[in-house]
C-alpha positions as CSV (number, residue, x, y, z in Angstrom):
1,X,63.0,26.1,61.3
2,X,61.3,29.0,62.6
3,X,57.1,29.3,63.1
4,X,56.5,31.0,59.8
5,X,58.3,29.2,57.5
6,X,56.5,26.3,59.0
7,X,53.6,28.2,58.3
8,X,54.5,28.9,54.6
9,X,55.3,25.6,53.6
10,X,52.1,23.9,55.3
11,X,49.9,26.5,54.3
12,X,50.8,26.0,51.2
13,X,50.7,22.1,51.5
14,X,46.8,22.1,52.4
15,X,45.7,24.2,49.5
16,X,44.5,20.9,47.8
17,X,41.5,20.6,50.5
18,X,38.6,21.6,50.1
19,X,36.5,23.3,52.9
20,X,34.2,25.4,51.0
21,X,31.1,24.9,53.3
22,X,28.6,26.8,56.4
23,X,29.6,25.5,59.6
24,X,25.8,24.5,60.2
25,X,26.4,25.4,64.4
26,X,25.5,28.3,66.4
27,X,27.4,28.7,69.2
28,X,28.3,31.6,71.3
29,X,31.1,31.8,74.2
30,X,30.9,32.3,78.0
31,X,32.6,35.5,79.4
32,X,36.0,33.7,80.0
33,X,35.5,32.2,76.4
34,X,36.9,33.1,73.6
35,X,35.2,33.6,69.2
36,X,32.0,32.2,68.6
37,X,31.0,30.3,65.5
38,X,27.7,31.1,63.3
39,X,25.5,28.4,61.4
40,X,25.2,30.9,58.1
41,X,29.0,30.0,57.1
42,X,32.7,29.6,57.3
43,X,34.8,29.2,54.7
44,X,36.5,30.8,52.2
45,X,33.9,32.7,50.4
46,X,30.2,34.6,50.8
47,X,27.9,33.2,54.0
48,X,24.4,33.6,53.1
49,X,24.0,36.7,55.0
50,X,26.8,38.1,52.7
51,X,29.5,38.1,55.2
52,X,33.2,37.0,53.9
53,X,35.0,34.6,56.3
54,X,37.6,33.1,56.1
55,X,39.6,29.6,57.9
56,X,43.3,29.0,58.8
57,X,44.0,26.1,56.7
58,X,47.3,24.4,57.5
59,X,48.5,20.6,57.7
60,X,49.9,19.5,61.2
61,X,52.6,17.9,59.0
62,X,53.4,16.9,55.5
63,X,55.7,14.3,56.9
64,X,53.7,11.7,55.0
65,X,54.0,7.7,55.7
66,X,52.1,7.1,52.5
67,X,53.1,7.3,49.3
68,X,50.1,7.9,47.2
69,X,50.5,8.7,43.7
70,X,49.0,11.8,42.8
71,X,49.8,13.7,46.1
72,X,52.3,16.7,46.7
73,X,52.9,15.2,50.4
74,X,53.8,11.8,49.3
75,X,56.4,10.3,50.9
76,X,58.9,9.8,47.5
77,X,58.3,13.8,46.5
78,X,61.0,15.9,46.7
79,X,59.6,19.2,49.0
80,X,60.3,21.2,51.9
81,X,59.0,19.2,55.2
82,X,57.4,20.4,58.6
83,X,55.7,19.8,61.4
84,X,53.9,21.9,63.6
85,X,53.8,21.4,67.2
86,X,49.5,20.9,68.9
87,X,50.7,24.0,71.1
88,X,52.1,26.1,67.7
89,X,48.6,25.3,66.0
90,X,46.7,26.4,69.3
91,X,48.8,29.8,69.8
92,X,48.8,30.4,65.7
93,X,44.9,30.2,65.8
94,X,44.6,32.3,68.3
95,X,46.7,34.5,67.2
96,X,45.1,35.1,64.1
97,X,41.8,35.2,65.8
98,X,42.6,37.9,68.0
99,X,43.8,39.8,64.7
100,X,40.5,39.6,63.2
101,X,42.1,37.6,60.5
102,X,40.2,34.5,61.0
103,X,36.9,33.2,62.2
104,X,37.6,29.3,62.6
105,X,40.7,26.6,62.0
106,X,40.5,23.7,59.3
107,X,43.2,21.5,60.5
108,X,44.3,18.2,58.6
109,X,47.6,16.3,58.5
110,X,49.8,14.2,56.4
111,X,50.1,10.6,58.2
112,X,52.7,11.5,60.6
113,X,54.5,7.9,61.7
114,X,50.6,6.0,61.6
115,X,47.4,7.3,61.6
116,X,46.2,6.6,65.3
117,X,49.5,8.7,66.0
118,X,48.5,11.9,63.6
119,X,45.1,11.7,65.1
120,X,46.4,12.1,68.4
121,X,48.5,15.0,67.8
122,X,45.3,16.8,66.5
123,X,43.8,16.3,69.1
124,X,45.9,17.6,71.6
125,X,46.0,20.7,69.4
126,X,42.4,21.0,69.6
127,X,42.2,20.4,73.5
128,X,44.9,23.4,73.8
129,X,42.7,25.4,71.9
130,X,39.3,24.4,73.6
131,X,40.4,23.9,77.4
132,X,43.0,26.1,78.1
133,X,42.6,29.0,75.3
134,X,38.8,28.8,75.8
135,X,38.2,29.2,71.7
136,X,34.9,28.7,70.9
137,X,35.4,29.6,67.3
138,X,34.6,26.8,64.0
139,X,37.0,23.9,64.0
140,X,37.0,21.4,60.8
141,X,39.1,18.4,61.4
142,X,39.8,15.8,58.7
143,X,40.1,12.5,60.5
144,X,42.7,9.9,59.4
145,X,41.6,6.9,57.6
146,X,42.7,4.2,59.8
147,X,43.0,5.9,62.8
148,X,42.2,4.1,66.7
149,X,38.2,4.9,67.3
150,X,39.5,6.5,70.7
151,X,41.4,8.7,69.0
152,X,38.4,9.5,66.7
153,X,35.7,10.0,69.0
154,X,38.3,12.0,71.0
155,X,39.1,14.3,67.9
156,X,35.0,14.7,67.4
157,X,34.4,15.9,71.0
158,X,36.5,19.4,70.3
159,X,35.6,19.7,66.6
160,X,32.6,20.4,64.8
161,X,32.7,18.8,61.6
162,X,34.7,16.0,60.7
163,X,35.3,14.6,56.9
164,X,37.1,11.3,56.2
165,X,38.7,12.2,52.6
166,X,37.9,9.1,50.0
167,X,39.6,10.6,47.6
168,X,39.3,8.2,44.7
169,X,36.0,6.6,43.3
170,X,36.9,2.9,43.1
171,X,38.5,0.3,45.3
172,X,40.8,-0.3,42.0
173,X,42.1,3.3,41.7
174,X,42.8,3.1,45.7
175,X,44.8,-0.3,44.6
176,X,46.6,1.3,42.1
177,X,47.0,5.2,43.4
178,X,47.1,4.6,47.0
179,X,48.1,1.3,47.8
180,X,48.6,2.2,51.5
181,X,44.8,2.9,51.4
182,X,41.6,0.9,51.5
183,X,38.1,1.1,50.8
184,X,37.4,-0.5,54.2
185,X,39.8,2.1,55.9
186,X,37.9,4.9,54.6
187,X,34.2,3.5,54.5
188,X,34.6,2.7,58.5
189,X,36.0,5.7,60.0
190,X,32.6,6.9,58.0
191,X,30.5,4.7,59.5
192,X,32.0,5.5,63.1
193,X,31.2,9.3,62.7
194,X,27.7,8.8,61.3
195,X,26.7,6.1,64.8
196,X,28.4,8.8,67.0
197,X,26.9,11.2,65.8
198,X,22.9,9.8,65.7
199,X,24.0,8.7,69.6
200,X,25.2,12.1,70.4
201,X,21.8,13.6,69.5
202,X,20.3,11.2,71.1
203,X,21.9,12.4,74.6
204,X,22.2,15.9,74.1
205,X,17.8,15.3,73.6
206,X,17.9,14.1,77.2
207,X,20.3,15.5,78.8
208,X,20.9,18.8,78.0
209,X,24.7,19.3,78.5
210,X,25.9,16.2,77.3
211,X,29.2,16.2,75.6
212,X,28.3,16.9,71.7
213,X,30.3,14.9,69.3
214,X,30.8,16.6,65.6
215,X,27.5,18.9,65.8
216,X,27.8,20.0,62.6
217,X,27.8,16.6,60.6
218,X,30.9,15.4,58.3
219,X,31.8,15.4,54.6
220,X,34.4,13.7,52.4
221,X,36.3,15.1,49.2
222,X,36.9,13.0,45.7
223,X,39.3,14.3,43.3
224,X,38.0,13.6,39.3
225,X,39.8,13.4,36.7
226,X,43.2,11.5,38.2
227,X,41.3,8.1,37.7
228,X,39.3,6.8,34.7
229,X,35.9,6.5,36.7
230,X,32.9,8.0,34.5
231,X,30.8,11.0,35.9
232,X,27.8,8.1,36.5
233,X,30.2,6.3,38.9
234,X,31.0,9.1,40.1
235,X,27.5,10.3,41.1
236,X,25.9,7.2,41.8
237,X,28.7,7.0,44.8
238,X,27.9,10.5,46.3
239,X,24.2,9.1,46.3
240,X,25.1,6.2,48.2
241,X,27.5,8.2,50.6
242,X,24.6,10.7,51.1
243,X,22.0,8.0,52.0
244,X,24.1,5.9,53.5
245,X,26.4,8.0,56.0
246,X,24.1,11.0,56.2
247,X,27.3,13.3,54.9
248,X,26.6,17.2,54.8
249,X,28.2,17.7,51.3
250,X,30.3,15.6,48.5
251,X,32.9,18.0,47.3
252,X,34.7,17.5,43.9
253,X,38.1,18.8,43.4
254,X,39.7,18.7,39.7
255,X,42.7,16.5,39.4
256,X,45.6,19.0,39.5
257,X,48.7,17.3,38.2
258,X,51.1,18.3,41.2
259,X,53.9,15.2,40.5
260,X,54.7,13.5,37.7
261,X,53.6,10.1,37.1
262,X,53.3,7.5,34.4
263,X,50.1,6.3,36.6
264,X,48.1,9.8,36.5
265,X,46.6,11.1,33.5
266,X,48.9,14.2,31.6
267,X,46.6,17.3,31.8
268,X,48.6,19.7,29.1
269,X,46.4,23.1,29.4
270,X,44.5,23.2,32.8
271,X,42.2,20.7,35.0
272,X,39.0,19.6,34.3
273,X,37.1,22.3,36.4
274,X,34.3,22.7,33.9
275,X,33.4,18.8,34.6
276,X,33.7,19.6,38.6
277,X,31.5,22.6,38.0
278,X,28.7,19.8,36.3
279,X,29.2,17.6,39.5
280,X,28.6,20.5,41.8
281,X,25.4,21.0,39.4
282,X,24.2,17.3,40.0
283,X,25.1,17.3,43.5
284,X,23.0,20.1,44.1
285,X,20.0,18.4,42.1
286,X,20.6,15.1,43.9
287,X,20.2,16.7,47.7
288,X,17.4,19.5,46.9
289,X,15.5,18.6,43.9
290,X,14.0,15.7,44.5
291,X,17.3,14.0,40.9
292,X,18.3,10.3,41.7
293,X,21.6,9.8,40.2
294,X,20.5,7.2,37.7
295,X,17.9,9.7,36.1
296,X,20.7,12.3,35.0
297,X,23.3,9.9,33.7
298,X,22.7,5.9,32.7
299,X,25.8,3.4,32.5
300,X,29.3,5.0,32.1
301,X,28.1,8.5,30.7
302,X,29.7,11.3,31.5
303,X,27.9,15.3,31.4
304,X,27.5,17.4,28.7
305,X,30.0,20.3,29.4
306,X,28.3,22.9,27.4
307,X,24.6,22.6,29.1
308,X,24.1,22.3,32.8
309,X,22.9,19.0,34.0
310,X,19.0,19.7,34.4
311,X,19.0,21.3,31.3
312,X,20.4,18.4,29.4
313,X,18.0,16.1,31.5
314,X,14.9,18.2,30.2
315,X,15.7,18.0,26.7
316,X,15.9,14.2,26.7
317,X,12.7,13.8,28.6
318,X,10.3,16.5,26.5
319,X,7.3,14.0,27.6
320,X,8.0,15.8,30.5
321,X,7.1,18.7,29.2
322,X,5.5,21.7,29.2
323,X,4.9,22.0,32.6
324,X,1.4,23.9,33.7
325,X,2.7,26.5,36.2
326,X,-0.6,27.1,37.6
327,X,-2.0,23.6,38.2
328,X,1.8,21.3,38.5
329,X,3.2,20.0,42.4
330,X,6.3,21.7,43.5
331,X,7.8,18.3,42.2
332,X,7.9,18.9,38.8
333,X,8.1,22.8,39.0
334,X,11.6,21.9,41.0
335,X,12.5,19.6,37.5
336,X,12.1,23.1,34.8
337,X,14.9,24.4,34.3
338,X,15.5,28.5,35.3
339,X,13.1,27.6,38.5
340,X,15.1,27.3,41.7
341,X,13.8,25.8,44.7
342,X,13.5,29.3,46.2
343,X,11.2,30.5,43.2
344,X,9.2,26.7,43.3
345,X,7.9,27.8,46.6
346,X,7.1,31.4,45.3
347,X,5.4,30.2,42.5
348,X,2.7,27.6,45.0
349,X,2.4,30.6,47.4
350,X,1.6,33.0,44.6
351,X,-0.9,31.1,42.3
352,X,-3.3,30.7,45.3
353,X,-4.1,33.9,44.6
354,X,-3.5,34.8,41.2
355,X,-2.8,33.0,37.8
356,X,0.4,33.5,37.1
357,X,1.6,34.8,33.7
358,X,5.5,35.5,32.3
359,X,5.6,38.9,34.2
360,X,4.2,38.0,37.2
361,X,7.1,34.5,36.5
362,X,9.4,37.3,36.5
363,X,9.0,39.4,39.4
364,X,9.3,35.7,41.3
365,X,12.4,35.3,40.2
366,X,12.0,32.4,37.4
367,X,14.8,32.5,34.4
368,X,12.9,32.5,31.5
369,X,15.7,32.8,29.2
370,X,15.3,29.0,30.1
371,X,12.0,28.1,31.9
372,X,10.2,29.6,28.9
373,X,11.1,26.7,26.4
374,X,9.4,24.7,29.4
375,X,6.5,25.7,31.3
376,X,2.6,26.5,29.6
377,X,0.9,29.6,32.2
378,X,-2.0,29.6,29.9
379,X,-0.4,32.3,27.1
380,X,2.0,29.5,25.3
381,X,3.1,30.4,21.7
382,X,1.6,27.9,19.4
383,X,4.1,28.3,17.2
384,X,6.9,27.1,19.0
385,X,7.1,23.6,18.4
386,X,9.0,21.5,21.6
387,X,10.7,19.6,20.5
388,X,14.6,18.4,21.8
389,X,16.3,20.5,18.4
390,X,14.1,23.2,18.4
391,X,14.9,24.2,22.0
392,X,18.6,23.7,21.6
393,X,18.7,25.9,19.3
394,X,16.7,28.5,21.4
395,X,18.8,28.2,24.7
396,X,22.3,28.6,22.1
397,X,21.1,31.4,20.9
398,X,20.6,32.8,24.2
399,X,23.6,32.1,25.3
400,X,25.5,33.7,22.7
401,X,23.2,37.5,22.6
402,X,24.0,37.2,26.4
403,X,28.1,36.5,25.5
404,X,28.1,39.2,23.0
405,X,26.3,41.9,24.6
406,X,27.3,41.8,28.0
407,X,30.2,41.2,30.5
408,X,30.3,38.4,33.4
409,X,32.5,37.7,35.5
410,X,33.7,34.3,35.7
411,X,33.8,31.9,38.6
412,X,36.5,29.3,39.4
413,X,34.7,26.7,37.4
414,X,33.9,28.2,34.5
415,X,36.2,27.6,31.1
416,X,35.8,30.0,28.1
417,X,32.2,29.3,26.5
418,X,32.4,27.5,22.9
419,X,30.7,29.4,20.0
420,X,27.2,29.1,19.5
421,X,27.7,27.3,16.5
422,X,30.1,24.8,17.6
423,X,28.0,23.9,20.1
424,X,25.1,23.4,18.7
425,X,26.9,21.3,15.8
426,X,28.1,18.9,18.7
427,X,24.6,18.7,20.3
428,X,22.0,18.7,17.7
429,X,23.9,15.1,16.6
430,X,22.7,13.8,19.8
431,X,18.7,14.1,19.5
């Protein structure tokens, strides 16, 4: 098998991970070096400075050991099989690099004869690329649950972010998924990363070229949907992975029924991206504005797919609400929905100066189509009585003058928009 149908099939093969995320490092290379990496992003969409970049994203193998049930790789699946050489990877990134195709590498494997063994491989790819290519350009490994701790701390000295995948929410669904997996196998390679990394900082604060060990932080993955875990479970785990192994980002990827199984759930139509968009949306509200999990779901509940996750929160806490724009902390201007944290900190800048009124709201960038059910700037309609029903029926209607008299285009996670009156059947039975 020749180089590029290797790289078909295992470019192919590592579609499933996501990498969606700013490298977070700034690094430039010496004269005999070669790429740099930039801290604004690298992945495959828009960086903040509005630059498109892009990864190769390839497995090292799908030669898989494991034989977990809902994945293309698994060792019982019928499907083309390859293996790429560390010195293939090394002269395929740099290949592309030197094209002006890519700007970085995200490189994960299939467990290739044991984990230590995978992780080894990598990192011999890595070193090829590092030492004797002299690529200074954004590297993403995923390390191997289960892997040696040499061969991790080994693998984190040439890359810059590492993720350990844990893939599904419970130790059960491991059990019954992904028996050749445990909680403990995942949780510690976690743990690992998270010490390194805090003793890496430490150094590199005293000594200033001291080896740095995955500079840019790690992340994991959890796929929803091919398990029966709620959106609470869910959540309350990314809070506890955030606090407790400092991770850079959660990221939720919709069960997408690649093999059939009598264990996995039979999605007929499409996966459940609109419930990943919702998790995005809490995720977001757990790491920047000031959410614990608990306060947007209780018990097994899962979120409201027709209104965004902070909306839904405000309309079951109207003692909340209104909020005085003029006199409120940033705290509970971040909690009203349509103000972002960018426009929180526009709003305290600006009112030292001025009272602030809807126009002035405006030009800050608020969205009143929703803030205005929310917020009192000292011209508040009387007549509009808050309560949970009233402004329901004010955000629907919204919604659907916006869907009927203008065009937007849809993102990856969005699902066709139900009717205004569908909706608000569904939802008015609720407060």
């Amino acid at each position: 098998m020749d180089i590029f149908e290797k790289l078909k099939i295992l470019t192919d093969a590592a579609k499933y991970d996501v990498a969606c995320t700013s490298s977070g490092v700034d690094r430039t290379s010496p004269k005999d070096g070669v790429g740099s990496a930039a801290s604004c992003g690298i992945c495959h969409t828009f960086s903040a400075d509005g630059r498109c970049v892009s990864l190769l994203k390839i497995l090292m193998s799908n030669v898989c050991a494991y034989d977990c049930e809902y994945c293309v790789n698994r060792k019982s699946n019928d499907t083309p099989r390859a293996t790429f050489t560390p010195r293939e990877i090394a002269e395929l990134t740099i290949g592309f690099y030197r094209r002006n195709y890519i700007e970085g590498l995200f490189l994960s494997s299939a467990v290739l004869g044991d984990p230590t063994n995978t992780v080894e491989h990598m990192c011999e790819a890595l070193r090829i690329l590092r030492e004797e290519y002299r690529f200074y350009g954004y590297i993403h490994a995923k390390a191997i649950p289960g892997a040696d701790e040499d061969a991790l701390y080994r693998l984190g000295l040439y890359a810059d972010r590492m993720s350990v995948n844990i893939e599904l929410p419970s130790e059960q669904s491991l059990k019954l998924l992904a028996p050749s997996k445990t909680r403990a196998s995942i949780l510690t390679p976690m743990g690992f990363i998270r010490d390194g990394i805090k003793e890496s900082r430490a150094e590199t604060a005293k000594y200033r070229h001291a080896p740095k060990f995955v500079s840019a932080g790690q992340s994991t993955q959890m796929i929803v949907g091919a398990s029966g875990e709620s959106d609470a479970h869910i959540l309350r785990l990314s809070e506890g992975l955030y606090n407790r192994y400092a991770l850079k980002r959660v990221f939720y990827s919709a069960y997408v029924p690649t093999v059939s199984s009598s264990r996995l759930p039979a999605i007929d139509v499409k996966p459940p991206l609109l419930r990943e968009h919702r998790l995005y949306q809490a995720d977001w509200l757990l790491r920047y504005y000031g959410f614990t999990a608990d306060e947007l779901l209780s018990g097994d509940e899962n979120f409201d797919l027709t209104l965004d996750p902070k909306c839904h929160w405000a309309l079951t806490h109207t003692e909340f609400f209104p909020v005085d724009v003029n006199r409120a902390p940033y705290e509970a201007l971040l909690r009203v929905p349509g103000i972002g944290v960018k426009s929180a900190k526009r709003i305290v800048s600006a009112r030292r100066v001025r009272s602030l009124d809807l126009a002035a709201l405006k030009k800050i960038g608020v969205v009143l189509k929703r803030a205005k059910y929310f917020i009192d700037c000292g011209h508040r309609d009387e007549r509009m009585v808050f309560s949970p029903s009233a402004v329901l029926h004010g955000l629907l209607s919204d919604v659907a003058t916006t869907a009927q008299f203008t065009h937007r285009q849809l993102s990856l996670c969005d699902e066709p928009e139900p009717s205004a009156e569908e909706t608000q059947k569904s939802l008015l039975g609720q407060f």
